[in-house]
TORPA-4810 file (N, C-alpha, C, O; in nm, 3 decimals):
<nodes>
NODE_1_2.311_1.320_1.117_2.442_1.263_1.132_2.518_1.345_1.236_2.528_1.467_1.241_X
NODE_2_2.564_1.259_1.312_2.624_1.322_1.399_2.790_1.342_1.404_2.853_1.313_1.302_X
NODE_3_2.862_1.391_1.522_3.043_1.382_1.512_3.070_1.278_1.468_3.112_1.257_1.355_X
NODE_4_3.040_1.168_1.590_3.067_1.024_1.557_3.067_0.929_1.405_3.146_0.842_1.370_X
NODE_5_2.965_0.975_1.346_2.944_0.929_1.212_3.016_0.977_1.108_3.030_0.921_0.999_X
NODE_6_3.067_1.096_1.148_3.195_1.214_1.066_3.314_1.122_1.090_3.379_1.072_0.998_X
NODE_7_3.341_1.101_1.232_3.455_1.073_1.252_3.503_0.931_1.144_3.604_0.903_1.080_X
NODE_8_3.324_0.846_1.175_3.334_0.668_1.119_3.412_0.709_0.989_3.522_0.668_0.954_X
NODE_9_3.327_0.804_0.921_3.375_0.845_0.769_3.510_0.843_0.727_3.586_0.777_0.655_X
NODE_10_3.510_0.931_0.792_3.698_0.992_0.792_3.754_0.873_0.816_3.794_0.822_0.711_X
NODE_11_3.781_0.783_0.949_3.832_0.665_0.932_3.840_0.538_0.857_3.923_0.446_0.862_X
NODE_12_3.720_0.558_0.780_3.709_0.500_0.602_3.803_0.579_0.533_3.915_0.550_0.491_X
NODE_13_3.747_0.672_0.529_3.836_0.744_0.417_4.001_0.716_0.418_4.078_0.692_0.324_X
NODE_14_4.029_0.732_0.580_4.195_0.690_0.551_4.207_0.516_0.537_4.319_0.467_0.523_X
NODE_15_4.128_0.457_0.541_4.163_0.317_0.568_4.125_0.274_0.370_4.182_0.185_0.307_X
NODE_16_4.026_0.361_0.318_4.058_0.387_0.165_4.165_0.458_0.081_4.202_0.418_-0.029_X
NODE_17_4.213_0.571_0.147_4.300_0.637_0.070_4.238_0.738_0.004_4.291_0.834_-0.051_X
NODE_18_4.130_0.713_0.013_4.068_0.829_-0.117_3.925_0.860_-0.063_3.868_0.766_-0.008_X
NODE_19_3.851_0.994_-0.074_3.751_1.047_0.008_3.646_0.948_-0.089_3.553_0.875_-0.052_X
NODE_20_3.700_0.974_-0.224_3.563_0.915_-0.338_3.556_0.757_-0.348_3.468_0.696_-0.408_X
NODE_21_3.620_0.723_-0.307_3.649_0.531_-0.272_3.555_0.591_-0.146_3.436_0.572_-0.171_X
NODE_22_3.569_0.638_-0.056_3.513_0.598_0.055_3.371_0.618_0.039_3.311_0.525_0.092_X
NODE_23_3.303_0.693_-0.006_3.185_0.730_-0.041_3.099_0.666_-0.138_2.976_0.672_-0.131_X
NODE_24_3.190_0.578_-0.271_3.133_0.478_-0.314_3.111_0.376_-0.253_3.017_0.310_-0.296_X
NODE_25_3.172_0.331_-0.154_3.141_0.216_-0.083_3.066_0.192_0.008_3.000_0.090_0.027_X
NODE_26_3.075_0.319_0.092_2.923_0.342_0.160_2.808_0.345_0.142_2.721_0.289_0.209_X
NODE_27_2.792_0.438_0.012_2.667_0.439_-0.073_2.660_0.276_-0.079_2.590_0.222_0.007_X
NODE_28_2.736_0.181_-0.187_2.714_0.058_-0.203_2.600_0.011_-0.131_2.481_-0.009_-0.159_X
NODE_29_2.698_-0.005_0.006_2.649_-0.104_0.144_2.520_-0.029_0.155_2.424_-0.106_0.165_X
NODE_30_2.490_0.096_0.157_2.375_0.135_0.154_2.248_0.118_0.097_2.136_0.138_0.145_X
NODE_31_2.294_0.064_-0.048_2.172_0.038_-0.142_2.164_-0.105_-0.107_2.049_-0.141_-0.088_X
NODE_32_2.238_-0.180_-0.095_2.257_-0.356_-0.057_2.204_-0.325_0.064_2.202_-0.441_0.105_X
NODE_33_2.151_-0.250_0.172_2.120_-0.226_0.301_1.978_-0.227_0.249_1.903_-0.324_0.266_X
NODE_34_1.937_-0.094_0.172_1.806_-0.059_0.120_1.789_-0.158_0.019_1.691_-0.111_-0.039_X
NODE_35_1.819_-0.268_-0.044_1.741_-0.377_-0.135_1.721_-0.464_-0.071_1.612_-0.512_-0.100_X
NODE_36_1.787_-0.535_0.035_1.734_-0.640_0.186_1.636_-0.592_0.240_1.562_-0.667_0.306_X
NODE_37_1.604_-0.440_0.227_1.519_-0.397_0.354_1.389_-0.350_0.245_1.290_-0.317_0.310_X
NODE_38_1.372_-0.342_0.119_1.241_-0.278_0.021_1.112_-0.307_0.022_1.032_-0.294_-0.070_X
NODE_39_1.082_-0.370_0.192_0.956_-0.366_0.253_0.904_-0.244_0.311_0.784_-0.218_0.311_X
NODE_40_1.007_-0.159_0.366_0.983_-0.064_0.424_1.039_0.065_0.348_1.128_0.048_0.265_X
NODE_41_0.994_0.185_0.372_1.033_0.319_0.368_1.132_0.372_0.460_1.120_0.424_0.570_X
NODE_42_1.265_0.339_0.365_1.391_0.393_0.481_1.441_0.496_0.373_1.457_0.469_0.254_X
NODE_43_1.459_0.593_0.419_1.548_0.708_0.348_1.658_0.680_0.314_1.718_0.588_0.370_X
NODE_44_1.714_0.750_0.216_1.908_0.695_0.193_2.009_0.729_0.306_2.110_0.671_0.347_X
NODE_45_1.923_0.879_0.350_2.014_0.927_0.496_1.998_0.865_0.609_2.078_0.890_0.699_X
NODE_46_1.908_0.784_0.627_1.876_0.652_0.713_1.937_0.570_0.704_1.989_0.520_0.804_X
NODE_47_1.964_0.505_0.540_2.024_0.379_0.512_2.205_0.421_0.581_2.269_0.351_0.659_X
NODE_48_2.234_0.509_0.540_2.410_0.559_0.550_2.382_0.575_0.670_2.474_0.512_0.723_X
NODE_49_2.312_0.620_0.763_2.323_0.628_0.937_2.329_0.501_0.988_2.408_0.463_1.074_X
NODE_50_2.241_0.434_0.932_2.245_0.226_0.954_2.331_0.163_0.930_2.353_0.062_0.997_X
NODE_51_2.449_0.218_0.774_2.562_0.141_0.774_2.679_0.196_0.853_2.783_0.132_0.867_X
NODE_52_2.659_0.320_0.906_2.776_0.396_0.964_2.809_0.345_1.155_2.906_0.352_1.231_X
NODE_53_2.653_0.289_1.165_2.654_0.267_1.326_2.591_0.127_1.321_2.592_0.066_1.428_X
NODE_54_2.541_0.070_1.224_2.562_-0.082_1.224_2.444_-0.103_1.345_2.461_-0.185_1.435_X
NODE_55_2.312_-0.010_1.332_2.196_0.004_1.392_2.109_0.057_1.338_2.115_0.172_1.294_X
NODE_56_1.988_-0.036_1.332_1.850_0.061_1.289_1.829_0.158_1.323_1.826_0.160_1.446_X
NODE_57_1.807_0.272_1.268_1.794_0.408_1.293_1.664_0.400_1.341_1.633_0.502_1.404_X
NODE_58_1.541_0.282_1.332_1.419_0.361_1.366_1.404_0.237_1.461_1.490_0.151_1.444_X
NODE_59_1.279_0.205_1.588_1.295_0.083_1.689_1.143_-0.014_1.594_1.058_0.039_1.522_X
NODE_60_1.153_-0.143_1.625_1.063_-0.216_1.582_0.886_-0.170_1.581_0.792_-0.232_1.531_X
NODE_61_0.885_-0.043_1.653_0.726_0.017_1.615_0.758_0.092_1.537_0.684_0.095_1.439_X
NODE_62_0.856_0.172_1.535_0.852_0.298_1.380_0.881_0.197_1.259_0.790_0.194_1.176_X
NODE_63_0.983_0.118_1.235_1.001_0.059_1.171_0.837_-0.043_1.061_0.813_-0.041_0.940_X
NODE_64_0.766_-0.113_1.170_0.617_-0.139_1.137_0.546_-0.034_1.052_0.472_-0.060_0.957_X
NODE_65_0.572_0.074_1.092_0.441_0.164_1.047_0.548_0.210_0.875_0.485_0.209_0.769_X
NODE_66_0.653_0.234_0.872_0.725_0.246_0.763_0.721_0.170_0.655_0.761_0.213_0.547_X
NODE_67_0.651_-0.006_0.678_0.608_-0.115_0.607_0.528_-0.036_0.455_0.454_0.062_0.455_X
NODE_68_0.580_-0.123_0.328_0.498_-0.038_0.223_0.414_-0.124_0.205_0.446_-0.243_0.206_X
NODE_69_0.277_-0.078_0.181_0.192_-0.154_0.119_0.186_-0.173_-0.013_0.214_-0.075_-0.082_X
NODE_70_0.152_-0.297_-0.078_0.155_-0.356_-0.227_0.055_-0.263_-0.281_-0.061_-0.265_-0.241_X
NODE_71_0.121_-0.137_-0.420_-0.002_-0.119_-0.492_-0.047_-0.210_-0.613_-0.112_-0.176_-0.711_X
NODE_72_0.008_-0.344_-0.578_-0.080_-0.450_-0.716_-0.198_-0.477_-0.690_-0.260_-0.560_-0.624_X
NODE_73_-0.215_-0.410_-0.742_-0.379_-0.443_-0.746_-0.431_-0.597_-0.860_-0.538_-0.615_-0.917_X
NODE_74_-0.332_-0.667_-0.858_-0.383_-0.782_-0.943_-0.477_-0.869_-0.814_-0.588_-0.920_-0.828_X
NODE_75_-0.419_-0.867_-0.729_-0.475_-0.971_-0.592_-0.576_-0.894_-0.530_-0.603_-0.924_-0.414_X
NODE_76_-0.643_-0.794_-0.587_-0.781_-0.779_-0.576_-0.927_-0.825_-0.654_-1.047_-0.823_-0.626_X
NODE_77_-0.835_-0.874_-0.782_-0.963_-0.907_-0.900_-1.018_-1.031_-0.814_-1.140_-1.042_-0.817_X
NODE_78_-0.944_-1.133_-0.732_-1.035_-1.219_-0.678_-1.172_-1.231_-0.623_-1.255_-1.321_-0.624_X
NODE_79_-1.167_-1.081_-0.561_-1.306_-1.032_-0.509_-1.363_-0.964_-0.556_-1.468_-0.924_-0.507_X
NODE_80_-1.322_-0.925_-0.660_-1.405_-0.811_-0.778_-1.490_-0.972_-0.914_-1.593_-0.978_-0.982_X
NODE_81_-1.407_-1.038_-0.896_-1.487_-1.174_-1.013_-1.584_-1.167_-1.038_-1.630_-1.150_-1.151_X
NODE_82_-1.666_-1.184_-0.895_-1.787_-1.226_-0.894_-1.897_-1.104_-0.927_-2.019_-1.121_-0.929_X
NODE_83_-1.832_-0.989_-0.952_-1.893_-0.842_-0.939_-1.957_-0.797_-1.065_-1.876_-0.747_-1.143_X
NODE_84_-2.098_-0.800_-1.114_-2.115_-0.784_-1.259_-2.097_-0.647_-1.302_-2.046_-0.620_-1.410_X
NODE_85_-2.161_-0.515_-1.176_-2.173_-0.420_-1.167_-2.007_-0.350_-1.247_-1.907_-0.380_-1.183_X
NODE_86_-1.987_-0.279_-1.356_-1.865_-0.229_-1.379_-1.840_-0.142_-1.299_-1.723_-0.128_-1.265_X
NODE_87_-1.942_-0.058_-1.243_-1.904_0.073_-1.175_-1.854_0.051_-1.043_-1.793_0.135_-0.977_X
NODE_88_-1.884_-0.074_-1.004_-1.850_-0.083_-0.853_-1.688_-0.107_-0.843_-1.598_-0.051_-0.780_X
NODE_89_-1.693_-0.206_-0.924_-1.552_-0.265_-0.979_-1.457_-0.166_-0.997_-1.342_-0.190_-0.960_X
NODE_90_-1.479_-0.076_-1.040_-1.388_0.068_-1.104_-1.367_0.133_-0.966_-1.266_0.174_-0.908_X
NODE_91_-1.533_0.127_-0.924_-1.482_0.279_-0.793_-1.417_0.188_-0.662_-1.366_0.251_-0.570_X
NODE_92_-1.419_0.039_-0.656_-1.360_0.017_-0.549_-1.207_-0.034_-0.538_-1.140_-0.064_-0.439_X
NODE_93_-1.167_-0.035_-0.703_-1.012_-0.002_-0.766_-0.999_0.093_-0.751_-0.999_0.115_-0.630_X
NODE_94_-0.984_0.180_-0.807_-0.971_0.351_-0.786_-0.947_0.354_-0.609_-0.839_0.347_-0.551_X
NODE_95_-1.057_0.364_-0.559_-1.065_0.368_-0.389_-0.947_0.317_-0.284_-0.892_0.359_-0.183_X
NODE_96_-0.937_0.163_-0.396_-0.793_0.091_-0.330_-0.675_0.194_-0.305_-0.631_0.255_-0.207_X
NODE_97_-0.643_0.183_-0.438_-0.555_0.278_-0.476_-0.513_0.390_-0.416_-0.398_0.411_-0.375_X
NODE_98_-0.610_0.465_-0.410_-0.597_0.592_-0.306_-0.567_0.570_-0.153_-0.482_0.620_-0.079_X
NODE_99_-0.676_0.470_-0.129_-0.647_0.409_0.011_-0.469_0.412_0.050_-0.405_0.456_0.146_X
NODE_100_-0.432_0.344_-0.074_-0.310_0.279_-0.038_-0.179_0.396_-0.034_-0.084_0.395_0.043_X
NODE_101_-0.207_0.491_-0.137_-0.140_0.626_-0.152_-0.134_0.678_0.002_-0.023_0.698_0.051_X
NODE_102_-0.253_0.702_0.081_-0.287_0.815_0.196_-0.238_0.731_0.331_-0.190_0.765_0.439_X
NODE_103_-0.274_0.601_0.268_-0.209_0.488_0.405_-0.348_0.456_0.506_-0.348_0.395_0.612_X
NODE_104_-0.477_0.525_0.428_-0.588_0.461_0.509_-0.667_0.464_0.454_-0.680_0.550_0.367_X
NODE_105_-0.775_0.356_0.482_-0.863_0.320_0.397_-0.992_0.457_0.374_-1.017_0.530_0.470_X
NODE_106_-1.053_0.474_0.258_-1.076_0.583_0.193_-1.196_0.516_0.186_-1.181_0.394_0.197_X
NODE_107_-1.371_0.570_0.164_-1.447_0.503_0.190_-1.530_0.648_0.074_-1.521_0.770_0.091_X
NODE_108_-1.601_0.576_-0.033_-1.680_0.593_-0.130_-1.812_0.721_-0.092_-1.920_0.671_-0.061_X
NODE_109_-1.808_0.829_-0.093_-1.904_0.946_-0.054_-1.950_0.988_-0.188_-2.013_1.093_-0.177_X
NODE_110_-1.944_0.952_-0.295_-1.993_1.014_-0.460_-2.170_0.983_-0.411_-2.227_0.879_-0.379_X
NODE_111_-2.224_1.151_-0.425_-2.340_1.140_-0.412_-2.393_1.129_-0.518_-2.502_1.185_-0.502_X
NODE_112_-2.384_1.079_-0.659_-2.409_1.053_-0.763_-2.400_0.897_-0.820_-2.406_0.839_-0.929_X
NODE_113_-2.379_0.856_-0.642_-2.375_0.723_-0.727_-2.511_0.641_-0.579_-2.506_0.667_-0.459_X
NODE_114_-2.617_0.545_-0.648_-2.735_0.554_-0.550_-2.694_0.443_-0.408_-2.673_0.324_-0.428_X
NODE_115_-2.688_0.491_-0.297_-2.660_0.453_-0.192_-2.661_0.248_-0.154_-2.582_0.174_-0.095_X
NODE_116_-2.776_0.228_-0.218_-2.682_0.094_-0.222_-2.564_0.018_-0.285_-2.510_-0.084_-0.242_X
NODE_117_-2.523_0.117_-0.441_-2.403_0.087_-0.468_-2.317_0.139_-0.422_-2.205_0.104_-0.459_X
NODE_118_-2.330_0.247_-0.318_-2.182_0.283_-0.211_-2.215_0.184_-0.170_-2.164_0.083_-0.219_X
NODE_119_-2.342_0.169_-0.034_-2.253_0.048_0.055_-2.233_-0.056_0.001_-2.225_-0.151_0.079_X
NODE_120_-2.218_-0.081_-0.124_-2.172_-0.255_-0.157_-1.981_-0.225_-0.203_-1.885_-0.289_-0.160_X
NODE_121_-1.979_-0.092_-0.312_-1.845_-0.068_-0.269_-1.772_-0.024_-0.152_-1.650_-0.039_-0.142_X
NODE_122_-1.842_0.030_-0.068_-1.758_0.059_0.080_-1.714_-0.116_0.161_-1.606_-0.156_0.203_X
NODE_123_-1.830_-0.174_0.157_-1.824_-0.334_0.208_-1.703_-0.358_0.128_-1.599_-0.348_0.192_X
NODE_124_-1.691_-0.394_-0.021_-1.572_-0.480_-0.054_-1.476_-0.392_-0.038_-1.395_-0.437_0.043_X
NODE_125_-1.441_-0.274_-0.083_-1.338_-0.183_-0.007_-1.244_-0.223_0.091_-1.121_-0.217_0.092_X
NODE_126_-1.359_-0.283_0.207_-1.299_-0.286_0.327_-1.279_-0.452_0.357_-1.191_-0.494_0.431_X
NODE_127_-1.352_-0.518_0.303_-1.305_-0.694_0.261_-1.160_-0.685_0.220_-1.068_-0.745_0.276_X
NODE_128_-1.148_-0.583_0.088_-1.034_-0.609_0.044_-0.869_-0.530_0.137_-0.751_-0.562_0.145_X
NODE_129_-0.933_-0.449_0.175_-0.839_-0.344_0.277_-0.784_-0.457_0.416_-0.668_-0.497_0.432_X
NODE_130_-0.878_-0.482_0.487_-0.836_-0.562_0.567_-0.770_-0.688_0.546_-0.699_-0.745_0.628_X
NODE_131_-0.798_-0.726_0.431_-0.727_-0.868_0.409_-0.602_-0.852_0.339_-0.524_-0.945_0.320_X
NODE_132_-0.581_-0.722_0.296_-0.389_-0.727_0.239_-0.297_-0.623_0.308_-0.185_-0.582_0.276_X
NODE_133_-0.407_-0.585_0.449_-0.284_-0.468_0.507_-0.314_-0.516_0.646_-0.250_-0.433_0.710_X
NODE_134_-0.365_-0.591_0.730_-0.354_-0.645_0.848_-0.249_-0.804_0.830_-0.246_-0.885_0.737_X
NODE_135_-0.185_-0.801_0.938_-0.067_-0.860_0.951_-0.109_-1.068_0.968_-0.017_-1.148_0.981_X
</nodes>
């Protein structure tokens, strides 16, 4: 935050009367800023810089990469259905999951599990990776 955004404040504040009126209302617009926007990862000190200058704080490529990905994993059982194997099913839930935590897809190395059931969970892994995080 810069002068300018001090200054915006302050000129709330007198156009409220009161420092704590002014600060509830900001916050407000802020969370009504951040519940329109709960696709992406915007900070609160982001959101109050956005309502103070009435501009995205980040440009349409930072903004993209800030996008959250869905951890429901319900819209994966479609491709797990057909899967009799339990273990695959488990480790390529689990895998999602993590994937989705780190922000990239995470790919099955358990040397305890025998190499054609990695590559069949690494394959749907990445069936399922590409089809709910490419645009």
């Amino acid at each position: 935050m810069d002068m300018k955004d001090l200054n915006k404040i302050k000129t709330i504040e007198k156009a409220c009367g009161n420092r704590y009126l002014a600060i509830k209302i900001l916050s407000k617009h802020a969370r009504q800023l951040g519940e329109k926007n709960k696709v992406y990862h915007i900070s609160e000190s982001k959101l109050l810089e956005w309502i103070l200058t009435g501009e995205c704080p980040y440009t349409k490529n930072e903004l993209a990469l800030r996008k959250l990905i869905s951890e429901n994993v319900d819209n994966i059982y479609d491709y797990l259905s057909d899967v009799d194997d339990e273990l695959v099913c488990d480790r390529v839930t689990e895998l999602y999951k993590q994937s989705i935590r780190k922000r990239r897809l995470q790919s099955c190395t358990d040397k305890d599990i025998s190499p054609g059931r990695r590559s069949r969970i690494n394959i749907l892994l990445r069936m399922i990776w590409y089809q709910f995080t490419t645009p």
